[in-house]
Every structure is written in structure tokens, then in C-alpha cells.
C-alpha positions in Angstrom: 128.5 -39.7 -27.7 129.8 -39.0 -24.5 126.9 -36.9 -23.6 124.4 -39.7 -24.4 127.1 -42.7 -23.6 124.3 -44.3 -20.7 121.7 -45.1 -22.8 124.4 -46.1 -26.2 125.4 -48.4 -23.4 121.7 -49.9 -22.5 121.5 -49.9 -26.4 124.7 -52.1 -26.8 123.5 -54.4 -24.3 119.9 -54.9 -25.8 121.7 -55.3 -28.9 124.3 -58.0 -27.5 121.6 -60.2 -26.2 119.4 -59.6 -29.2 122.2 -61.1 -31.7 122.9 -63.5 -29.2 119.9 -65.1 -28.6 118.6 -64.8 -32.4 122.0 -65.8 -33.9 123.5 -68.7 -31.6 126.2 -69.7 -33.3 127.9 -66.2 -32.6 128.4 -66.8 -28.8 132.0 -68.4 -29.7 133.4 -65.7 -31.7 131.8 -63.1 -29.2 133.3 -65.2 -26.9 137.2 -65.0 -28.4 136.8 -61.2 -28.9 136.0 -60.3 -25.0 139.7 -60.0 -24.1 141.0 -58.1 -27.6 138.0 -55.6 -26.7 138.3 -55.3 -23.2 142.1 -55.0 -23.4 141.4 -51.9 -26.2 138.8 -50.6 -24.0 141.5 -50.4 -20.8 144.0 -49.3 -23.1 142.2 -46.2 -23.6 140.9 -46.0 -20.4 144.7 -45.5 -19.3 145.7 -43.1 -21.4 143.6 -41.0 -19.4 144.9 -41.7 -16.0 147.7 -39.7 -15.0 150.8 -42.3 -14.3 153.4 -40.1 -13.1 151.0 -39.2 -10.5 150.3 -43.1 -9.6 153.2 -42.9 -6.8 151.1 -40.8 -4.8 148.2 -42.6 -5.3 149.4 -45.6 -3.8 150.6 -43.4 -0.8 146.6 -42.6 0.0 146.4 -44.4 2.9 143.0 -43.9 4.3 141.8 -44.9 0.0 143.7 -47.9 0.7 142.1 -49.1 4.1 138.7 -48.5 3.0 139.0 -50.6 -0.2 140.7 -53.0 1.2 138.2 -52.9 3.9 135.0 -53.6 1.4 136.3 -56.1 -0.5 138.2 -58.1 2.4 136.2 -57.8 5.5 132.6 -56.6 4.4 132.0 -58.6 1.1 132.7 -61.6 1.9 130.5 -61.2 5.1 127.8 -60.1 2.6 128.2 -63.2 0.5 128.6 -65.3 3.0 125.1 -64.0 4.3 123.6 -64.2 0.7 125.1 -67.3 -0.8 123.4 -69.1 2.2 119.9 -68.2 -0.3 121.0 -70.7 -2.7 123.5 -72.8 -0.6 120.5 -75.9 -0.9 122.2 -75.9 -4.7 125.7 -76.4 -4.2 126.3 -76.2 -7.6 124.7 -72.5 -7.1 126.1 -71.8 -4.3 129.5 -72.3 -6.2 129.1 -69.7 -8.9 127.8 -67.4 -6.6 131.0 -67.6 -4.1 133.5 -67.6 -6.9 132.5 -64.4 -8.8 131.0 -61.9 -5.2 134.4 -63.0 -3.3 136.5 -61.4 -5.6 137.1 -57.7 -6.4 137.4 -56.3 -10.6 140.7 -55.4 -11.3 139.4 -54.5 -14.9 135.9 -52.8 -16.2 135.7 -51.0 -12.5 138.2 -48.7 -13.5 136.6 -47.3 -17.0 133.0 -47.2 -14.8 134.8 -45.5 -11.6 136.0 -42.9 -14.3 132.7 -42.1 -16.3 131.2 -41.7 -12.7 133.9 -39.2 -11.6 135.7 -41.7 -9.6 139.2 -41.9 -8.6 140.0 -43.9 -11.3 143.6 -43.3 -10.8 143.8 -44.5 -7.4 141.6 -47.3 -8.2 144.0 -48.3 -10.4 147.2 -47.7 -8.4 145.5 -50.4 -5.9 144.5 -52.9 -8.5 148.3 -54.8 -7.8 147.2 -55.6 -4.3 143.9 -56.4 -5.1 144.7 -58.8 -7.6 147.5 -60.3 -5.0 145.2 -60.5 -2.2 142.3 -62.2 -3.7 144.5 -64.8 -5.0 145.5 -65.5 -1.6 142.3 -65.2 0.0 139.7 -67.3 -2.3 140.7 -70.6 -1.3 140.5 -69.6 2.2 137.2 -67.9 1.8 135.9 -71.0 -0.2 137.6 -73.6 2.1 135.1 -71.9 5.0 132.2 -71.2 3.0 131.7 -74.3 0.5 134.0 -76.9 1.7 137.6 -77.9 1.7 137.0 -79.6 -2.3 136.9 -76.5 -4.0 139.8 -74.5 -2.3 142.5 -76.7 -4.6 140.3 -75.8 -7.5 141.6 -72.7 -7.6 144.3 -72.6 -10.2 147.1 -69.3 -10.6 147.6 -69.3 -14.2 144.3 -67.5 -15.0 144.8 -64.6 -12.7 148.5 -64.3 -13.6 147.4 -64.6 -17.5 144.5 -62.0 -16.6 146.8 -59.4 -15.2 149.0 -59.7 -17.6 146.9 -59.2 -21.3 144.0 -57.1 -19.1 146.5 -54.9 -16.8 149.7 -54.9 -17.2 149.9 -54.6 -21.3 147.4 -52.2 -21.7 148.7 -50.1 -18.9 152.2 -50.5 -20.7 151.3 -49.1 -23.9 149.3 -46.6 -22.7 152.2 -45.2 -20.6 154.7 -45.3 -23.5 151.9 -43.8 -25.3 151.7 -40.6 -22.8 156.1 -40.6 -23.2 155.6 -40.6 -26.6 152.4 -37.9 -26.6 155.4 -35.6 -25.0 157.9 -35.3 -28.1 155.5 -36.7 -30.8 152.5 -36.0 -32.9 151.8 -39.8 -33.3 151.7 -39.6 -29.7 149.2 -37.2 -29.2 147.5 -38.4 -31.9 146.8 -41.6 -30.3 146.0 -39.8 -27.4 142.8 -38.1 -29.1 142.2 -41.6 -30.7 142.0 -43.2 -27.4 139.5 -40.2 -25.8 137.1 -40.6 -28.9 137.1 -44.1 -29.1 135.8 -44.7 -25.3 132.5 -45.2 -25.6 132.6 -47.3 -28.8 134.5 -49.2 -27.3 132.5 -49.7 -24.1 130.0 -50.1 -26.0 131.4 -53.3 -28.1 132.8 -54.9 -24.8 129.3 -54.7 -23.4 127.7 -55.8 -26.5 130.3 -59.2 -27.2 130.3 -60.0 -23.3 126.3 -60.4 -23.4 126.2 -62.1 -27.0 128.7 -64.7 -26.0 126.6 -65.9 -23.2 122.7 -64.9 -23.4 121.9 -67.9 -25.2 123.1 -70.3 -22.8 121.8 -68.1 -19.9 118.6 -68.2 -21.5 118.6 -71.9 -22.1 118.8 -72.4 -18.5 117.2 -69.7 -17.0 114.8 -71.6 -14.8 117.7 -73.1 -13.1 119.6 -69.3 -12.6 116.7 -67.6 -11.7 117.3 -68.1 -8.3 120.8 -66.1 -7.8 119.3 -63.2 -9.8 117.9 -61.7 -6.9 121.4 -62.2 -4.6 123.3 -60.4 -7.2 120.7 -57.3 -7.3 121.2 -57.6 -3.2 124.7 -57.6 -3.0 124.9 -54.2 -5.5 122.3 -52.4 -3.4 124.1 -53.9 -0.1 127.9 -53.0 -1.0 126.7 -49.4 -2.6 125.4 -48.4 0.8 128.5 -50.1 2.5 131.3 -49.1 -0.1 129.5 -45.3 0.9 129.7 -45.4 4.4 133.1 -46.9 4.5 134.1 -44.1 2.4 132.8 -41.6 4.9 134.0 -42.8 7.5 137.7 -42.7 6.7 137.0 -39.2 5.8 137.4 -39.5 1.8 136.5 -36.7 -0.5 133.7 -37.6 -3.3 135.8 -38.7 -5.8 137.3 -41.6 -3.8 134.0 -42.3 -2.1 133.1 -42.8 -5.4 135.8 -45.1 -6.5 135.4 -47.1 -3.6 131.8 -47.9 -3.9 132.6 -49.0 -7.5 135.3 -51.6 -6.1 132.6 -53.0 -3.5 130.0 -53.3 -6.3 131.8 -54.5 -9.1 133.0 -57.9 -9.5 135.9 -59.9 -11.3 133.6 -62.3 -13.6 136.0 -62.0 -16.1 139.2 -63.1 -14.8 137.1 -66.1 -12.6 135.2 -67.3 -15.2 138.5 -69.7 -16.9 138.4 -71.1 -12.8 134.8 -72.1 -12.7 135.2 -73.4 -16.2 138.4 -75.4 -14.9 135.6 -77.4 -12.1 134.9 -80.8 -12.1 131.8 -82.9 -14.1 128.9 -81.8 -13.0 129.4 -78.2 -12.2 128.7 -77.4 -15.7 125.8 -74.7 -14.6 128.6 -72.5 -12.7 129.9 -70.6 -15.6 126.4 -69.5 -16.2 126.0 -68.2 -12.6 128.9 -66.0 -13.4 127.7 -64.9 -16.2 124.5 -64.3 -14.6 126.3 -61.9 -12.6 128.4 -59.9 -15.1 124.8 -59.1 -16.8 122.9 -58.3 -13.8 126.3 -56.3 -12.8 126.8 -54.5 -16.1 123.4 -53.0 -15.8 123.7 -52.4 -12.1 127.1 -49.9 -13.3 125.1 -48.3 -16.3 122.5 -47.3 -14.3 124.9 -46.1 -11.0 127.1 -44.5 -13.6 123.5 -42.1 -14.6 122.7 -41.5 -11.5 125.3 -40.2 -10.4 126.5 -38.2 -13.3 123.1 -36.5 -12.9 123.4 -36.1 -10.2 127.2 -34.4 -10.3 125.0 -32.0 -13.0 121.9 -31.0 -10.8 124.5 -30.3 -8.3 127.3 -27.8 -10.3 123.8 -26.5 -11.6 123.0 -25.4 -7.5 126.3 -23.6 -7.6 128.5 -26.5 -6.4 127.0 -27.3 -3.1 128.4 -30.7 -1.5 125.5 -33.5 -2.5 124.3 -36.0 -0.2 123.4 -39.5 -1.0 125.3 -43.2 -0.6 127.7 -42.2 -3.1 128.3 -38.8 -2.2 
């Protein structure tokens, strides 16, 4: 499975919309099963990431300047610049600002991983970058769509995102690698976790889409429009997340993990605040979702490009590659 896990994936999400659209009714059970799966999916994401080795993670300082960098300085420049495509629509131009100002703290890890990423340090950083875009995105939205929506911005579903997303599955999965130490349960549940990956990928893809394509398709004339930004603002922040890389002088496996954080976006956790806007806005939850579709195959397709590429390069006898993302 994991050798053919890219286009399982593209199956699972053809497969998501395809019960979704034929089978309506399913979009609100889909819909109560994203966090259960995702927080599975993370769970055994973790168990793979070394935590004793976290503390020097977090000591990388150059990783931390250029991630920082993307997702504080050079997106919001970049949606700034492309929201202003669909700013005649201000219910548009809401969506769109919500979900590109704000960094994943989730998904972005198991991608960054399955690309050869530095999942670990991605995930040593995801703390601050949950910290800082709650302090940032009512400033960023009090400059870029008007003082109304920065008090829109509520804490609770961040902190509540952290917690069942994060901070639980990060938990167990720690205790899990104690346990793995002195018990066989432990290690057992370690194999578990490294067999049931892609499965699980797959199912989070698969009830993410069939929760939503129906009402997505139902107003697709009015979404077409910030279809095009979200392609833009992948292509843009790969080529950005790449250079910033470079320039601070990271090896591959960072560059890597930072292009990831530039590309990939926290629909998710921001999808309870858009729901949370006033009458009238009702179209905004779809322009998320809009996004964590066009996103999700934006990552399956990054994530075979540049594990094929990783291949054609051990197969030239290990010569450095060249490219955005190293």
C-alpha cells in the first residue's frame, strides 16, 4: 500500500466525492467522523516521529526563521495580492482570507512525512504556529477585510483544535513509544500504527470530501471563482517556501517541510470560525472547503513528485536534485 499510497489516495478522493454527491444524506455523518479520523490518522503519524529528539528540533533556528517567515511575512502578502481577485464579493473574499492566512498545524505533518520532510521539526514548531496565528488573524483581517470581522474571531475553536487534533494524539503516541520500550503491547501498537497509515489517510481524505461535495457542487457557480486563487497560491508558496528554504541554508529535508507549511492550510481548525459568521455569509464555509479539496489534491500530487523524484535520484547514485523543492 505504501508503494502505491498516491494514487489509493486520488482513489479515496474520487470515491469521497462520488458517495457524496450520489448519497447526500451522508455529508453529516462524514461530517462527525472528520475529527475521530483525523485524530487516528495524527496518532499514527506520531508514533513515527521521534519525541525525545523534539528538544533539538525546536533548537533549529534557521527551520524556525524560515517557517515562520512563509507563513508570517510572505503569505499573507500573497493573499493579500490574490484575495483582491475576488475582493468585489466580500462574502468571497472572506472565505478566501480566513483559510490562506493561517498555517496547518494538522494534515501538513503526515504529508511533510510521506514527502521526506522534516516532519519532526514541523511538528516541534506547530505550538508557535498555532499561538501566532491566533494572534495575528484579526490583525491580518482587520487590514485586509475590515475592522467587522477581526471580533469574529472566536479562541475556543483553535484551543479545542489543538487539543483533540495535537495535543491528544501527540500524548498517546508518546506513552505509546514509553510503553513500546518495556512492552509488547507497545510495540505492537507501534506496527499497528505503521500499517494502518495509509488506510487511514485514505478514510480522512475520503470523509473530508463526502461531507462537503454536495454542497460545493450545489453552488459551484458561485465558488468557481476562488478555484483559480487557491491553485495560485499552491504554485506561488511552493516556489517561495523553496527559496526561503535555500536561502537560510536548509538541507532537503527541511526545505521540504517548509514548502509543505507554506502550501498547506488550516481549513480544518477555521472552518467552526467561518461557520460562527453572521446571516448572510452562509457561502463562506464552502470557500474553505473549496480550498481543503483543491489543497488535498495540490499535496497528493506534490507528495508524487517528489517521491519520484527522491527515487530517480538514489537511482543516479545519490546526486543532490535540483528543483523548488529540492
Amino acid at each position: 500500500m505504501e508503494r502505491h499510497q498516491v494514487p489509493l489516495y486520488l482513489a479515496a478522493l474520487l470515491a469521497g466525492a462520488g458517495v457524496g454527491l450520489g448519497v447526500p444524506t451522508v455529508a453529516v455523518p462524514a461530517g462527525q467522523a472528520i475529527t475521530p479520523v483525523l485524530g487516528l490518522l495524527l496518532y499514527a503519524t506520531f508514533l513515527a516521529v521521534p519525541f525525545a529528539q523534539l528538544g533539538g528540533a525546536l533548537r533549529e533556528r534557521r527551520f524556525l526563521a524560515a517557517v515562520l517567515l512563509v507563513n508570517f511575512v510572505l503569505v499573507p502578502i500573497v493573499a493579500f495580492g490574490l484575495s483582491r481577485l475576488v475582493a468585489q464579493d466580500r462574502v468571497l473574499l472572506v472565505g478566501v482570507l480566513f483559510v490562506l492566512l493561517t498555517p496547518c498545524v494538522d494534515y501538513v505533518i503526515v504529508f511533510t512525512r510521506l514527502a521526506g520532510g522534516a516532519a519532526d521539526r514541523l511538528l516541534a514548531a506547530t505550538p508557535l504556529l498555532m499561538l501566532l496565528q491566533l494572534l495575528l488573524l484579526p490583525v491580518f483581517l482587520r487590514l485586509m477585510a475590515g475592522e467587522e470581522f477581526a471580533h469574529a474571531v472566536e479562541l475556543r475553536p483553535f484551543v479545542e483544535a489543538f487539543g483533540w487534533l495535537i495535543a491528544l494524539p501527540a500524548l498517546a503516541a508518546w506513552l505509546t513509544q514509553l510503553a513500546a520500550a518495556r512492552w509488547r503491547t507497545g510495540r505492537l501498537l507501534q506496527q499497528v500504527g505503521a500499517v494502518a497509515m495509509v488506510p487511514l489517510m485514505m478514510s480522512t481524505l475520503a470523509v473530508v470530501v463526502a461531507s462537503q461535495v454536495h454542497d460545493v457542487g450545489a453552488h459551484l457557480g458561485g465558488l468557481v471563482a476562488v478555484v483559480p486563487v487557491f491553485v495560485v497560491f499552491a504554485v506561488v508558496m511552493l516556489g517561495l517556501g523553496a527559496a526561503a528554504g535555500r536561502v537560510a541554508g536548509l538541507a532537503v529535508r527541511d526545505r521540504r517541510a517548509v514548502v509543505f507549511s507554506g502550501v498547506t492550510r488550516n481549513s480544518l481548525v477555521v472552518l467552526p470560525l467561518v461557520l460562527a459568521l453572521p446571516a448572510g455569509f452562509e457561502l463562506a464555509p464552502l470557500v474553505v472547503v473549496t480550498q481543503t479539496m483543491v489543497e488535498l489534491v495540490v499535496l497528493v500530487v506534490l507528495v508524487r513528485v517528489l517521491t519520484t523524484r527522491a527515487g530517480a535520484w538514489r537511482a543516479r547514485g545519490g546526486r543532490t536534485p535540483r528543483g523548488p523543492a529540492g
